[in-house]
MARROFI-709451 format. One line per 4 residues: for each residue x, y, z of N, C-alpha, C. Coordinates in pm, 1 decimal, always signed. Last residue first. Layout:
BEGIN
X:Y:Z:X:Y:Z:X:Y:Z ~ ...
! end
This chain:
BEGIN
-1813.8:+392.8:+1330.0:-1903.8:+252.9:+1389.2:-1980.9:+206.7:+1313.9 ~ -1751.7:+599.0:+1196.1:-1790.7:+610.7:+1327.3:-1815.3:+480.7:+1409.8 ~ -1625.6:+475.9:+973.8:-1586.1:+503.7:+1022.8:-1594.1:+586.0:+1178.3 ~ -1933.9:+480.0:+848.7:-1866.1:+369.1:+893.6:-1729.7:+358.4:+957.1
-1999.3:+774.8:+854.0:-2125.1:+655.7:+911.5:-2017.9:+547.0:+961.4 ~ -1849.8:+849.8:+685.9:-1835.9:+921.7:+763.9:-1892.3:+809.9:+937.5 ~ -1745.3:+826.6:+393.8:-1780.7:+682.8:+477.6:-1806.7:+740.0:+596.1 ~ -1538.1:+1007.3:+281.0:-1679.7:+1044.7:+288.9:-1741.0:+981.1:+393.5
-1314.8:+874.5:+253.7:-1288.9:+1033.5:+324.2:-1442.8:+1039.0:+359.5 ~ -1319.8:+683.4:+61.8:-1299.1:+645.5:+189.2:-1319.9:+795.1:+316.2 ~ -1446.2:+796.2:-148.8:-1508.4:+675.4:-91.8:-1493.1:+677.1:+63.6 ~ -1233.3:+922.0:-192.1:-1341.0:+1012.0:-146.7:-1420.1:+877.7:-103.4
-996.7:+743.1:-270.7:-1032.3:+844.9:-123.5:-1134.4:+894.7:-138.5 ~ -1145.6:+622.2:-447.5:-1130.1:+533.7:-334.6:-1093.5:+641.4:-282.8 ~ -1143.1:+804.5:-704.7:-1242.7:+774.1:-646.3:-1229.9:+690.9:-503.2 ~ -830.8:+936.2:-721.4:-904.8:+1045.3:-647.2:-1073.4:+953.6:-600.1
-681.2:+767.9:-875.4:-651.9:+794.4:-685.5:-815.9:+865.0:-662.0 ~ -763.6:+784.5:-1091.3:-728.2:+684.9:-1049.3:-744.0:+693.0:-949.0 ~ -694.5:+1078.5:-1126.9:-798.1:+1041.4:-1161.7:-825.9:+900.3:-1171.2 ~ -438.5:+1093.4:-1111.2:-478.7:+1108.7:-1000.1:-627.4:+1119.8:-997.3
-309.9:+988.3:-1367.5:-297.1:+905.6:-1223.1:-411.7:+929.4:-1136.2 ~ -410.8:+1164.1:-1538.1:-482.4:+1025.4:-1576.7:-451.1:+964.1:-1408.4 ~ -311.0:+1399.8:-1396.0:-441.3:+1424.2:-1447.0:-507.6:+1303.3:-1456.6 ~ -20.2:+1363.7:-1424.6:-103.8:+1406.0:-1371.6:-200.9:+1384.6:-1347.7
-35.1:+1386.1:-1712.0:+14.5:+1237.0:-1650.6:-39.9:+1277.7:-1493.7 ~ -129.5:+1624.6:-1793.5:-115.7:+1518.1:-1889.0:-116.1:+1380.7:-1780.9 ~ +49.8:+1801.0:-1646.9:-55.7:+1825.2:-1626.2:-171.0:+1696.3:-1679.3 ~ +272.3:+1703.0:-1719.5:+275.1:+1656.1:-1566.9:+116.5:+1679.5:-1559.9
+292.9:+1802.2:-2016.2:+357.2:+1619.0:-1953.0:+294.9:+1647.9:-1827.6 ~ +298.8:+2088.4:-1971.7:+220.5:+2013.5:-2008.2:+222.2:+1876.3:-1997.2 ~ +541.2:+2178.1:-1779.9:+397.5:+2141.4:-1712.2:+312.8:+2076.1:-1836.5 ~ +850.7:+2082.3:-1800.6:+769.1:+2047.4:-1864.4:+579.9:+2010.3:-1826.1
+1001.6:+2153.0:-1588.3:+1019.3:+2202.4:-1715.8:+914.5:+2215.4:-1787.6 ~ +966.4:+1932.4:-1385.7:+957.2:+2057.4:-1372.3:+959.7:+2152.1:-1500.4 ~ +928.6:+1673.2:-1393.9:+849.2:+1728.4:-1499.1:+865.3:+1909.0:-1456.3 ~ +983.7:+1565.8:-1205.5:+1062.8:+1451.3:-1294.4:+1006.9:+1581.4:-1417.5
+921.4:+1716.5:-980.8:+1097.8:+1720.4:-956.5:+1097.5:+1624.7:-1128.7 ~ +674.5:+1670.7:-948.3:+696.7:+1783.8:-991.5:+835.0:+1783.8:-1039.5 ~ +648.4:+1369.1:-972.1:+567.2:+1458.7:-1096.0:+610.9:+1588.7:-1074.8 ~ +739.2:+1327.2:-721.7:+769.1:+1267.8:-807.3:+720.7:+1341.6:-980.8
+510.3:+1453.4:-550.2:+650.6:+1503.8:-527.5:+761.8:+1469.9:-689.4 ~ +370.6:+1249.0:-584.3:+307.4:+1406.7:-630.2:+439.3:+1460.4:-665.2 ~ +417.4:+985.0:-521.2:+405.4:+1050.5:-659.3:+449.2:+1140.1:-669.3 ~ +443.2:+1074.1:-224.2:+596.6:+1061.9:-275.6:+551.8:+1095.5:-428.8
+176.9:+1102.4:-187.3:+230.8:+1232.0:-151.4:+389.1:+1192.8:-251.5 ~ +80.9:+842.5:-229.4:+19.1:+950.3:-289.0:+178.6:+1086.0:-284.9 ~ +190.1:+728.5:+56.0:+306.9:+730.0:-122.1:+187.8:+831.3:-205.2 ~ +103.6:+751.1:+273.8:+152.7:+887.8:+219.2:+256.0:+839.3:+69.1
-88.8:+555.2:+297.2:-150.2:+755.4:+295.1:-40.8:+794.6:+231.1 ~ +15.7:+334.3:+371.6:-26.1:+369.3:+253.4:-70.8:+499.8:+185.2 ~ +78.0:+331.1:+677.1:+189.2:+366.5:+576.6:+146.6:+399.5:+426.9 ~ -180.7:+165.9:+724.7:-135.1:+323.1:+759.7:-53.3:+404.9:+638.8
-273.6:-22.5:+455.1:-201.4:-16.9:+562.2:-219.6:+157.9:+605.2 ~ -485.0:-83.5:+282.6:-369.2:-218.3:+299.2:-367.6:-163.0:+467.6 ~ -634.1:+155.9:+174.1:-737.8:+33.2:+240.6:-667.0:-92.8:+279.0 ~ -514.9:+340.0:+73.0:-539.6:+392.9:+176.5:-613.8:+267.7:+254.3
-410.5:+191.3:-160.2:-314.3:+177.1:-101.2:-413.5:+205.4:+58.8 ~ -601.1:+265.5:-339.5:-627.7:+181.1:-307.2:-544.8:+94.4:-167.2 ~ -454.7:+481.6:-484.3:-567.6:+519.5:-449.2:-617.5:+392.8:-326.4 ~ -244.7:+341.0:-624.2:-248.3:+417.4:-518.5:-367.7:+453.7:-435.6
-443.8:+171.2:-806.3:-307.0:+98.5:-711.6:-294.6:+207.3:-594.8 ~ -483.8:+399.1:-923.1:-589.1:+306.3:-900.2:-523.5:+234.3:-776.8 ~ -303.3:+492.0:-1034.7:-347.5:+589.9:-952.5:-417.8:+482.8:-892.6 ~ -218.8:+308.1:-1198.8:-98.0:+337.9:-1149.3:-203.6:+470.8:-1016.1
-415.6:+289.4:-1399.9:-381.0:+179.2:-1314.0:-291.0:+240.5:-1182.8 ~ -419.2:+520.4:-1480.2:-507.6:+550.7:-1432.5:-489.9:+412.6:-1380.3 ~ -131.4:+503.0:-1659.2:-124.3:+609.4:-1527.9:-286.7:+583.8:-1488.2 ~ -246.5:+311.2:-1836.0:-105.2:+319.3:-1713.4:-144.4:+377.6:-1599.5
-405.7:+463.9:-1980.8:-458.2:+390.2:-1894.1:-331.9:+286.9:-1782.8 ~ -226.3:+667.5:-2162.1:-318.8:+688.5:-1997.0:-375.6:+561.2:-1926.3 ~ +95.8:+567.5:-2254.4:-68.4:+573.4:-2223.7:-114.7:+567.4:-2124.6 ~ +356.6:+618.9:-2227.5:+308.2:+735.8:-2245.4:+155.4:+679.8:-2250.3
+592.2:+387.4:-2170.0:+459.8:+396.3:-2306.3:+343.9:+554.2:-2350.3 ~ +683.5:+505.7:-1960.4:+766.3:+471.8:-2096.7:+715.5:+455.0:-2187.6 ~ +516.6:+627.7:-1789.7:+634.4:+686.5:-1822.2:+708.7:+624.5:-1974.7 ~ +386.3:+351.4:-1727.1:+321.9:+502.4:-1807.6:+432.7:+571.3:-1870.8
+528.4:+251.8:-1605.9:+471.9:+156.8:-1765.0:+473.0:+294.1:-1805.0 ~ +570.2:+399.8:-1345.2:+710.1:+346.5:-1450.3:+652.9:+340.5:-1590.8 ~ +343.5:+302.9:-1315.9:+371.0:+473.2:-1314.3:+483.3:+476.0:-1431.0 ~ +344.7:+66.7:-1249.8:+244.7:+73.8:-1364.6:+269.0:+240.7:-1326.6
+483.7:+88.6:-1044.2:+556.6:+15.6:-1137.6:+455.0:+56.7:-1286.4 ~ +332.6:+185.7:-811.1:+496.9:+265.5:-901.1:+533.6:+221.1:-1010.7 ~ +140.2:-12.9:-802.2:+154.3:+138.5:-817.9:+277.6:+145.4:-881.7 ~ +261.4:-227.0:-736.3:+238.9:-235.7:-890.9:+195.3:-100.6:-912.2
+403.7:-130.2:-506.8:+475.0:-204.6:-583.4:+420.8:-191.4:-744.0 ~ +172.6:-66.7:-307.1:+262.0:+5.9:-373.1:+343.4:+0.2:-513.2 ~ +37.5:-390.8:-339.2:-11.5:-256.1:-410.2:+21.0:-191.3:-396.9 ~ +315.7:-487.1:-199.3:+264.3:-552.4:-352.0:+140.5:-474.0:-399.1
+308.5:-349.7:+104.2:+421.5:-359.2:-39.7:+382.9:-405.4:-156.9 ~ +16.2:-429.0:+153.6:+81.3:-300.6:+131.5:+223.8:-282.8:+10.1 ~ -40.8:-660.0:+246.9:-62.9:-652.0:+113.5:-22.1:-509.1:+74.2 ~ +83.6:-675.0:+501.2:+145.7:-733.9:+398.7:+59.2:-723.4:+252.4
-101.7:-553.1:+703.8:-21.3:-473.0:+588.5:+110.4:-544.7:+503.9 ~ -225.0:-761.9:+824.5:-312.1:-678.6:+646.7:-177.8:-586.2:+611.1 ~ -121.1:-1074.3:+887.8:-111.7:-904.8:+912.7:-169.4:-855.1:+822.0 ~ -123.9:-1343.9:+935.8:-201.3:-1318.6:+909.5:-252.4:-1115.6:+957.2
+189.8:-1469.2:+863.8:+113.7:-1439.8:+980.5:+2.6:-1345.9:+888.6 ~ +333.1:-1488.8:+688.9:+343.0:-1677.8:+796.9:+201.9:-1602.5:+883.9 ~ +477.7:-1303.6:+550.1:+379.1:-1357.6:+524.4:+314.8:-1483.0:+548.4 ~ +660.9:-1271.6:+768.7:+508.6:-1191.7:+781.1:+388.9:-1208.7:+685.2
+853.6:-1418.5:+675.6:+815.4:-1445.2:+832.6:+669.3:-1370.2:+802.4 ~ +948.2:-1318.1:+428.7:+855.2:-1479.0:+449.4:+801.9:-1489.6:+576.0 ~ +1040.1:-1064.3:+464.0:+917.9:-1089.3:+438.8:+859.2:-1216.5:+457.8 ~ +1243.6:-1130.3:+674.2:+1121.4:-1108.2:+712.0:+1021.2:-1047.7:+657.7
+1437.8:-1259.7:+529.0:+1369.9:-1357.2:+598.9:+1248.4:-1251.5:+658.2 ~ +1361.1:-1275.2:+129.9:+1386.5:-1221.6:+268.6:+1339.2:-1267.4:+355.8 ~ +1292.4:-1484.6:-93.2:+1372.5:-1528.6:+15.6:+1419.1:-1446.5:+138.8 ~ +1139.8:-1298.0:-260.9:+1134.6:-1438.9:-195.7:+1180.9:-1485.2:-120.1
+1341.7:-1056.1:-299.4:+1190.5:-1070.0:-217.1:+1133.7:-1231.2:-167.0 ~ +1499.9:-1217.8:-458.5:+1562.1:-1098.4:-315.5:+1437.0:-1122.2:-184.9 ~ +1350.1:-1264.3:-644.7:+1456.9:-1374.3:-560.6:+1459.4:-1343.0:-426.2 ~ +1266.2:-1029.3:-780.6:+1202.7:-1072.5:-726.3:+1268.2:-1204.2:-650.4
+1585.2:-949.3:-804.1:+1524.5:-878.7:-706.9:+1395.3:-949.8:-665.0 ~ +1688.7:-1160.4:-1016.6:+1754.1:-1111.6:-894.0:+1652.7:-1078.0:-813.2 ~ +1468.3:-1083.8:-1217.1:+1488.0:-1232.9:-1149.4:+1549.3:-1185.1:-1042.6 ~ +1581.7:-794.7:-1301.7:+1403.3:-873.9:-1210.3:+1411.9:-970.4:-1167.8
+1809.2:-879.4:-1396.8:+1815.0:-774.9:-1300.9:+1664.4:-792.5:-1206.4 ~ +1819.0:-967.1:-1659.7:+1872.6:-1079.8:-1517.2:+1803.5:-997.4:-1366.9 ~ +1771.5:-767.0:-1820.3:+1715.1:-903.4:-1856.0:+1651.0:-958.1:-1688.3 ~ +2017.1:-664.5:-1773.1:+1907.7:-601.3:-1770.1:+1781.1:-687.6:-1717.4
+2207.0:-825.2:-1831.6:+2175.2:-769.9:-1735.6:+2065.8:-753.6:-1683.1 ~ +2162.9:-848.2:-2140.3:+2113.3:-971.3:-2033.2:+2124.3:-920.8:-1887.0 ~ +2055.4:-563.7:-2223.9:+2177.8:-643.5:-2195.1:+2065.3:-761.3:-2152.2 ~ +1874.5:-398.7:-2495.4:+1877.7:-465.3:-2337.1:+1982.6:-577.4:-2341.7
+1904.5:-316.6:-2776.8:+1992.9:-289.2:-2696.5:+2002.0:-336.5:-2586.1 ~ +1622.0:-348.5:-2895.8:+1751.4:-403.5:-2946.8:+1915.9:-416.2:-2849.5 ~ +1446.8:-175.1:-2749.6:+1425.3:-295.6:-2713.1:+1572.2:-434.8:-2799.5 ~ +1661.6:+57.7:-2550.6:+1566.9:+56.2:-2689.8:+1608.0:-137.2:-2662.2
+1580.7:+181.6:-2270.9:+1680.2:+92.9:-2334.4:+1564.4:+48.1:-2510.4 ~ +1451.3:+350.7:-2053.7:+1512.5:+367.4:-2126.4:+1614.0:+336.3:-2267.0 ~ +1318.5:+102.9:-1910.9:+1239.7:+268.2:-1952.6:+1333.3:+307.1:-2066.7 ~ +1390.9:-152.2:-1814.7:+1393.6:-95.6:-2002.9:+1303.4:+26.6:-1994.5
+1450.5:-150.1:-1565.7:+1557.1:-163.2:-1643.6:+1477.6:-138.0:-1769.2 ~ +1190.6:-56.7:-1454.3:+1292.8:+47.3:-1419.4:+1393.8:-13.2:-1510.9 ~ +1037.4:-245.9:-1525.9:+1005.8:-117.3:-1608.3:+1100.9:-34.3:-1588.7 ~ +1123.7:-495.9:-1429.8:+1152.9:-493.8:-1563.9:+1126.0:-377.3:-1648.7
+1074.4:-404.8:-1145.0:+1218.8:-386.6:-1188.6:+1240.2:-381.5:-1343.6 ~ +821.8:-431.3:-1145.6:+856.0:-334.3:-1164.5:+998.3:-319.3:-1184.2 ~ +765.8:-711.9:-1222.9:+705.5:-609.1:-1303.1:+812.9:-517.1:-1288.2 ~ +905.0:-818.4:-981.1:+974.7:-843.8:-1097.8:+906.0:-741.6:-1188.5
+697.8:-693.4:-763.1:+885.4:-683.9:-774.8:+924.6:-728.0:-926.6 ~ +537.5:-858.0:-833.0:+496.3:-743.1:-874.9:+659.6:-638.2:-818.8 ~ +593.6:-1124.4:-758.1:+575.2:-1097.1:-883.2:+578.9:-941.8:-898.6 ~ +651.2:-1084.9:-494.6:+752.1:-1087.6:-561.7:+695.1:-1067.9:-723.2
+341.4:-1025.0:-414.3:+450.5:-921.7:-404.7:+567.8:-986.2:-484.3 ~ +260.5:-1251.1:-424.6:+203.7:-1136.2:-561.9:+311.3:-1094.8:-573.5 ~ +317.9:-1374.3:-207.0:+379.1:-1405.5:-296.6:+396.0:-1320.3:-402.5 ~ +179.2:-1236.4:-29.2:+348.9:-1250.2:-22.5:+406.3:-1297.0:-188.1
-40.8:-1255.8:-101.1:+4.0:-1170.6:-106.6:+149.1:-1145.7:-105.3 ~ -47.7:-1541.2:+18.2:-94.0:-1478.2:-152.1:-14.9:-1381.6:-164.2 ~ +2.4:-1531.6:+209.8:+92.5:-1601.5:+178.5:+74.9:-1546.0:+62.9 ~ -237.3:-1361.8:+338.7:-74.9:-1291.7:+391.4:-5.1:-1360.0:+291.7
-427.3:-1576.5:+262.7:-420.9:-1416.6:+268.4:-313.7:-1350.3:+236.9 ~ -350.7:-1729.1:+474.7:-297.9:-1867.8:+297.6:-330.0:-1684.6:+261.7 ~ -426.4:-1695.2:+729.4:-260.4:-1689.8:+669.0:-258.0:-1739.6:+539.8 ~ -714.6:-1671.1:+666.4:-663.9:-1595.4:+738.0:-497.3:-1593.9:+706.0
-704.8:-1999.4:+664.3:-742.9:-1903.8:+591.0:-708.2:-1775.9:+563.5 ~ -550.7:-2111.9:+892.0:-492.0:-2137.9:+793.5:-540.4:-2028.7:+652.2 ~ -791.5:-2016.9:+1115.2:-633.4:-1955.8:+1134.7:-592.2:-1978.9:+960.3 ~ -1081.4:-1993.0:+929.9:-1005.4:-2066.6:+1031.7:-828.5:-1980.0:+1029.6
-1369.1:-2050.3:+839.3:-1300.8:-1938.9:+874.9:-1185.5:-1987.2:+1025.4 ~ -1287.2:-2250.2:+538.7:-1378.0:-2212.0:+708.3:-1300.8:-2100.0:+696.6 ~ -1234.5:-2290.0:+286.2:-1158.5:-2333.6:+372.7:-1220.7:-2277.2:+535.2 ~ -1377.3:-2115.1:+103.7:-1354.4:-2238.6:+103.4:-1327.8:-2331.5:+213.3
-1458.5:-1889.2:+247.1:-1552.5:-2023.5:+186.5:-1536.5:-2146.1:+108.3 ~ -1189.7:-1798.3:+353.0:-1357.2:-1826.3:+412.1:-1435.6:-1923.7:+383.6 ~ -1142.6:-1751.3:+49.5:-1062.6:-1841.5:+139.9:-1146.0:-1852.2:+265.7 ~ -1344.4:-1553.1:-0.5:-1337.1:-1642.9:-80.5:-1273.5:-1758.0:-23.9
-1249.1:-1300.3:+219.3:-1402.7:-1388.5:+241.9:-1399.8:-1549.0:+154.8 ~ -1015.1:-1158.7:+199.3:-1026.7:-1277.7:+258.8:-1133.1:-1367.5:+252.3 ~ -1093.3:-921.2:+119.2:-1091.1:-1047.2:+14.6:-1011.1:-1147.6:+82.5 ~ -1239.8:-813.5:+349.0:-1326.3:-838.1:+263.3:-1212.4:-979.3:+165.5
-1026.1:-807.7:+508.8:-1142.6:-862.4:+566.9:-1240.3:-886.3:+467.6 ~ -817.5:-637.4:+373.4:-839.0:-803.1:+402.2:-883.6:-882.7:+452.9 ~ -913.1:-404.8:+332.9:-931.9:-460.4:+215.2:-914.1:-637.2:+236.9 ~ -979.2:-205.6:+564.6:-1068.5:-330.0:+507.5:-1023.1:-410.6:+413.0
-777.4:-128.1:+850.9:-846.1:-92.8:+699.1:-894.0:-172.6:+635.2 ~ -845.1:-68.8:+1219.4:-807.5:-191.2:+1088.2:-864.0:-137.9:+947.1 ~ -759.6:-17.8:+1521.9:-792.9:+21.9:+1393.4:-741.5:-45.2:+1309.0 ~ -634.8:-88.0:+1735.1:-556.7:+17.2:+1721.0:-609.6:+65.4:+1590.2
-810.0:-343.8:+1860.7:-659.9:-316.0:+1786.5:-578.5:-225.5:+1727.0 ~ -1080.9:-201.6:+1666.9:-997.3:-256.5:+1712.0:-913.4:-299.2:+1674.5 ~ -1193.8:-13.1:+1479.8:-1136.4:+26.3:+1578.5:-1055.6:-58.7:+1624.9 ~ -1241.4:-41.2:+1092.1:-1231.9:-144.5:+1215.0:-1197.2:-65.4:+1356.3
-1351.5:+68.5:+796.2:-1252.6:+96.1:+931.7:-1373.8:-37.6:+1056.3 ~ -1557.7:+36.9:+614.4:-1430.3:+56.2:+581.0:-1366.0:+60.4:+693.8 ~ -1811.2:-253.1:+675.0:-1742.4:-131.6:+737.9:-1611.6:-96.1:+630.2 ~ -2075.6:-494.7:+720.5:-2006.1:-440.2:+606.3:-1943.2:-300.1:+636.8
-2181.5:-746.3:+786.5:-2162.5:-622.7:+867.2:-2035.5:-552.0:+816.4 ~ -2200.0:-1018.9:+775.5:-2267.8:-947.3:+662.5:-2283.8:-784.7:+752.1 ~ -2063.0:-1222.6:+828.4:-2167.6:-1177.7:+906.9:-2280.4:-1061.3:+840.3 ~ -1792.2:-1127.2:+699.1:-1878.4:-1268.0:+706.2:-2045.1:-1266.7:+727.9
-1730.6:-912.6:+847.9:-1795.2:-881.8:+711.2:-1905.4:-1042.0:+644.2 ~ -1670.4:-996.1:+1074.9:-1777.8:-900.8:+1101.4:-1811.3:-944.1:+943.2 ~ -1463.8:-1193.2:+998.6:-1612.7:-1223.1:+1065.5:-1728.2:-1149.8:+1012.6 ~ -1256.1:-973.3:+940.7:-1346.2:-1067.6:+892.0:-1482.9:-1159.6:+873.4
-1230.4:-849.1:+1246.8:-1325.2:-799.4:+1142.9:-1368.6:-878.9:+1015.2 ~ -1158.1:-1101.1:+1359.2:-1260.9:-1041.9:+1384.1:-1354.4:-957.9:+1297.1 ~ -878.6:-1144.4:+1189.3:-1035.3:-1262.8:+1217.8:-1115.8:-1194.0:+1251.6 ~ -750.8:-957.6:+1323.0:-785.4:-923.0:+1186.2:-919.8:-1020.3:+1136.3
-752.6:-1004.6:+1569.0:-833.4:-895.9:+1516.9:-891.5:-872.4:+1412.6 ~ -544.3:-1178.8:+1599.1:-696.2:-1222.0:+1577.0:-829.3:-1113.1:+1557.3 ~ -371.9:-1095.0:+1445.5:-390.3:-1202.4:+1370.0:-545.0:-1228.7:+1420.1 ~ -248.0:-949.6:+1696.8:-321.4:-866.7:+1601.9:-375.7:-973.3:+1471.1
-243.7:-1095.8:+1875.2:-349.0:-998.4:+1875.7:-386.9:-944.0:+1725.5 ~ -157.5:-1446.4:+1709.6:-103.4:-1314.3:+1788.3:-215.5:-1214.7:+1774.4 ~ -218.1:-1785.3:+1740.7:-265.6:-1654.8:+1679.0:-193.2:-1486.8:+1759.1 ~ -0.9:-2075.3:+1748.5:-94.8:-1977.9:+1754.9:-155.3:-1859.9:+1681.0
+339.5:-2108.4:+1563.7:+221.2:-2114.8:+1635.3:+109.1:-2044.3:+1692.2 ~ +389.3:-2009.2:+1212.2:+417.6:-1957.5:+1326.0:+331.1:-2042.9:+1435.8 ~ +257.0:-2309.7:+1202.7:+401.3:-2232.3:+1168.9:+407.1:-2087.5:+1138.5 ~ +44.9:-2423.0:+1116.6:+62.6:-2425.5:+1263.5:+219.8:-2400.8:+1251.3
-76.0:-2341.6:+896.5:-218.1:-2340.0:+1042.7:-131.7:-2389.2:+1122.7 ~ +117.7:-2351.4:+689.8:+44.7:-2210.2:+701.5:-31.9:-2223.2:+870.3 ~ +278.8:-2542.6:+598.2:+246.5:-2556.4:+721.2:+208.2:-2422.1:+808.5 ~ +355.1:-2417.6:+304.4:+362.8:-2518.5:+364.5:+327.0:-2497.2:+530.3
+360.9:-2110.6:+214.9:+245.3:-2191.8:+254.8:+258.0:-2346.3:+290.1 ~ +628.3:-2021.4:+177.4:+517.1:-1939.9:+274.7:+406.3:-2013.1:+292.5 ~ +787.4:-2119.4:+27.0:+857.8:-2044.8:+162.7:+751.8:-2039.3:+227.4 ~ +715.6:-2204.4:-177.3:+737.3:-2295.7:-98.3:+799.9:-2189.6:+61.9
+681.6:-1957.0:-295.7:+569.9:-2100.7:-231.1:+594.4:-2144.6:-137.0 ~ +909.1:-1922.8:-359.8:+808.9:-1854.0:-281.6:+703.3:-1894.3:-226.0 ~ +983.9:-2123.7:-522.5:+1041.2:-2078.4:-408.7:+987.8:-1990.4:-287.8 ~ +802.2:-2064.1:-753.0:+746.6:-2209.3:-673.0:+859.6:-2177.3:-517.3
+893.4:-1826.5:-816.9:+763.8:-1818.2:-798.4:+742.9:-1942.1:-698.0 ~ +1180.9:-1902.6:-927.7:+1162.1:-1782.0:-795.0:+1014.5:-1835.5:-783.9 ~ +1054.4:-2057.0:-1149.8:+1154.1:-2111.0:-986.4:+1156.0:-2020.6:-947.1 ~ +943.6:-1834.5:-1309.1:+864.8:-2002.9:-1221.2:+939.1:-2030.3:-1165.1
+1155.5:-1680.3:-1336.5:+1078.6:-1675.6:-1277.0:+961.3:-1748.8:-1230.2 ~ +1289.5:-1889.4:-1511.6:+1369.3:-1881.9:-1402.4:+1277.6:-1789.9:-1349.0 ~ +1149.1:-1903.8:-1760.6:+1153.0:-2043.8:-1660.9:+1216.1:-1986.0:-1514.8 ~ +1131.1:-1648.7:-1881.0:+1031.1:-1664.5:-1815.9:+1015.5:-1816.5:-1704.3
+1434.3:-1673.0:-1927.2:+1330.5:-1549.2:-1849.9:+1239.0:-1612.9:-1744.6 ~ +1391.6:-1857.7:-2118.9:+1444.3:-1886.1:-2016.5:+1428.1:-1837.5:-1902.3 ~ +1247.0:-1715.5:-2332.5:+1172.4:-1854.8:-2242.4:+1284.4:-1875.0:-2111.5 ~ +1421.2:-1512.4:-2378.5:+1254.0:-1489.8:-2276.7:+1214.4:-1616.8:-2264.5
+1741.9:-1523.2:-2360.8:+1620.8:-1549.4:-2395.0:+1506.3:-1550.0:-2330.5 ~ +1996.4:-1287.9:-2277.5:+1914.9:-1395.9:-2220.4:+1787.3:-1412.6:-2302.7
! end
């Protein structure tokens, strides 16, 4: 397969995705559900200039889409459609950052003479996959923060993958960065740290200098946003 073509048939997955998720963003799903308006709330708060890593309400909220929600805020009010065009972005990233990573899991290994069109074909497929599931498009209709969870796992692993095949550190210090950053999408984000770790011992058992090496650049990525977040002691009280 040729890379302009490549690259045309991921602009039609991309405008498909579009089109799945932001046409009639302020009144498809109807209304606001609890947790859609919580997430408004803490927005607000930051609007307001009341600046927190943790939210209580609603069972507790992590910040990252109260803060970069603010730009869609100012454009567009602070309104339901704002709040979901958030979720739609993100929905969308996410297929892009599906195609990244499939294109690192098919050529880690493939010398750049040798990639099938398979190979090639194999990211289009999957970011497709992602475009058109029905319940990712459903959740990115609604204004949830842990829809930005899968698409900064996603370029985590995937910029782990880069590392792995290019061997430069600033991979692996994207690839920690992404993780590190995971602790501010969703709950579920705490524990891919842990799948890496696991991942570096079982891929590098043989070989502690590589793990100590790759190791070392990831989790020097990860390690400033948790202490950020572990420390915040003040804002996680209230």
């Amino acid at each position: 397969m040729k890379q302009p073509l490549n690259n045309a048939l991921i602009i039609v997955v991309i405008v498909i995705a579009i089109a799945f998720r932001i046409p009639y963003l302020d009144s498809i799903p109807p209304g606001l559900n609890f947790d859609e308006g919580a997430e408004g709330i803490a927005a607000l708060d930051v609007t307001a200039g009341d600046y927190k890593i943790w939210w209580f309400i609603g069972g507790g909220k992590e910040p990252l889409m109260a803060y970069l929600v603010q730009p869609l805020f100012w454009i567009f009010g602070p309104t339901r459609f704002a709040l979901r065009l958030y979720t739609a972005l993100m929905g969308v990233g996410t297929v892009l950052a599906v195609y990244f990573l499939s294109w690192e899991f098919g050529i880690r290994n493939q010398e750049s003479e040798s990639i099938s069109n398979f190979i090639l074909l194999l990211p289009i497929i999957a970011a497709l996959g992602v475009a058109t599931s029905f319940w990712h498009v459903a959740y990115s209709r609604i204004a949830f923060r842990a829809l930005s969870n899968p698409m900064v796992a996603t370029l985590a692993i995937g910029f782990l993958w880069k590392g792995l095949r290019t061997h430069r550190r600033r991979d692996f210090i994207w690839a920690g960065s992404f993780t590190g950053g995971l602790i501010y999408t969703y709950l579920a984000g705490r524990f891919v740290p842990v799948t890496i770790f696991l991942f570096f011992i079982v891929e590098y058992n043989t070989t502690l200098e590589k793990l100590n090496c790759h190791a070392y650049s990831c989790f020097s990525g990860i390690c400033p946003t948790w202490i950020i977040f572990s420390t915040a002691s003040s804002c996680l009280c209230g």
